[in-house]
C-alpha positions in Angstrom: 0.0 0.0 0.0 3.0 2.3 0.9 4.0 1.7 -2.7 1.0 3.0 -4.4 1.2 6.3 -2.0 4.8 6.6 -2.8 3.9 6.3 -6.6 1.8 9.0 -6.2 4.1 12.0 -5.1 6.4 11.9 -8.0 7.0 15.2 -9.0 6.9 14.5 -12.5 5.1 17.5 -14.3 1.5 16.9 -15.9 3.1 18.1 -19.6 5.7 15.3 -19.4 2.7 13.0 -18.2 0.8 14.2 -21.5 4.7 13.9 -23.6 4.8 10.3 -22.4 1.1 8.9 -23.3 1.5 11.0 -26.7 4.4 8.9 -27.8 2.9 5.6 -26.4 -0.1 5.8 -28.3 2.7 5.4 -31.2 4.4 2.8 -29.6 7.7 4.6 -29.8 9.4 4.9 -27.1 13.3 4.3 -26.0 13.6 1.9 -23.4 15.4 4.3 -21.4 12.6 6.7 -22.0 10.7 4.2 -20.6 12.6 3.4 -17.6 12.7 7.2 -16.6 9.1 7.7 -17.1 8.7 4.6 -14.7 10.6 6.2 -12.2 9.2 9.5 -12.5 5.9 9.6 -14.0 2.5 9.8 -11.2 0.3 7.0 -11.7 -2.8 9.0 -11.3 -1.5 11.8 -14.1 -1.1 9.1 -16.5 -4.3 7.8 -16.0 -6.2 11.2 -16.7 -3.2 11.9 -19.6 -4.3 8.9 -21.1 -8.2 9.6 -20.8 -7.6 12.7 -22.3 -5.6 11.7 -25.3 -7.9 9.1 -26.0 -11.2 11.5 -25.9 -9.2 14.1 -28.4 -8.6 10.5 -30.4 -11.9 9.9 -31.2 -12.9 13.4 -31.4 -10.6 13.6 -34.1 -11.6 10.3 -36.0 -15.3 11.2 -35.3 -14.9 14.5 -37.5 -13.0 13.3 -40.2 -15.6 10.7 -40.9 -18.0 13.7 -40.6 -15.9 15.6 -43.1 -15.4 12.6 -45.4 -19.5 11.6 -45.4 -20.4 14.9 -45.9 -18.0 15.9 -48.8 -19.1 12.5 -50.6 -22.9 13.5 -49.9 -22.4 16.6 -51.5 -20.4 15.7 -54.4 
């Protein structure tokens, strides 16, 4: 249980939380990269981080189907 509190009072800032979940949703990451962000990163930040890129995924796919349906509807 001490491990969990411990993991979350890393001072790791919430941009270098946001950083790491953008580049793992590309699956490229350097395994020292990796280690560090281990070490560093607060559990709970990269939760929400990865929430939050997800959401702006699909908001993204979402309207470029919307684009793409309604510039072939039109045409």
């Amino acid at each position: 249980m001490s491990d969990l509190k411990d993991a979350t009072q890393r001072k790791a800032s919430f941009a270098s939380t946001m950083k790491a979940v953008f580049w793992s949703f590309f699956g490229v990451r350097k395994r020292s990269d990796y280690e560090n962000d281990a070490a560093k990163l607060n559990p709970l930040h990269v939760i929400i981080a990865g929430v939050i890129g997800a959401a702006i995924f699909v908001t993204v796919l979402v309207l470029i189907v919307k684009m793409v349906v309604g510039s072939a509807v039109s045409s």
